[in-house]
C-alpha positions, -999 to 999 in steps of 0.1 A, spaced: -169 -467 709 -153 -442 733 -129 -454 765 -103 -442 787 -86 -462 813 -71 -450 844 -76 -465 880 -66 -430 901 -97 -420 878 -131 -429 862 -126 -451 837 -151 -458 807 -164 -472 779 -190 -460 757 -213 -476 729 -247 -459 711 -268 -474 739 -249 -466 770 -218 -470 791 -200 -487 810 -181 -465 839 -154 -481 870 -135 -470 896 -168 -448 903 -166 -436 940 -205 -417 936 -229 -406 917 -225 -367 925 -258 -353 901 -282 -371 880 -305 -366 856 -322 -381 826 -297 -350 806 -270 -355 830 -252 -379 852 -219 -369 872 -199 -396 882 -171 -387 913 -135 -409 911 -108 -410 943 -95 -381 919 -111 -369 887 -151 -367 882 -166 -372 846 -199 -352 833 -220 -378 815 -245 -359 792 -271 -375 767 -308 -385 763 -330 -407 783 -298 -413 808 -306 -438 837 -283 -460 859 -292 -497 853 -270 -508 875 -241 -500 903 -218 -524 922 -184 -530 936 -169 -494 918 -190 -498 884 -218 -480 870 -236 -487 841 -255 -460 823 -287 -466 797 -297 -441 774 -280 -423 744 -244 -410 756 -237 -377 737 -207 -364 753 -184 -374 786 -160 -344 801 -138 -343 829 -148 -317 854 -132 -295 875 
């Protein structure tokens, strides 16, 4: 598992199925590759295979499909 935890920024956690993403303000670009997820300062670049978003509420996002990499972009 993969995590990071900061509320000014996208927090996450990440198991082999999926992940688990808060303080989520939008969902900037999505794709079944590729998900961008925008925080009040900081946006992370969810990459993988067979990505969709099962669920979003209240700040939290939860992404299905096999998480290969999450960046910080610019």
């Amino acid at each position: 598992m993969l995590g990071g935890e900061d509320p000014a920024r996208v927090a996450y956690t990440v198991s082999g199925t999926g992940g688990h993403f808060r303080f989520v303000k939008r969902v900037a670009e999505f794709s079944a590759e590729r998900i961008v997820l925008r925080g009040k300062r900081g946006s992370l670049a969810v990459e993988g295979r067979g990505l969709s978003l099962e669920r979003c509420e209240g700040g939290d996002v939860f992404v299905k499909g096999e998480v290969v990499r999450v960046e910080a972009e610019p």
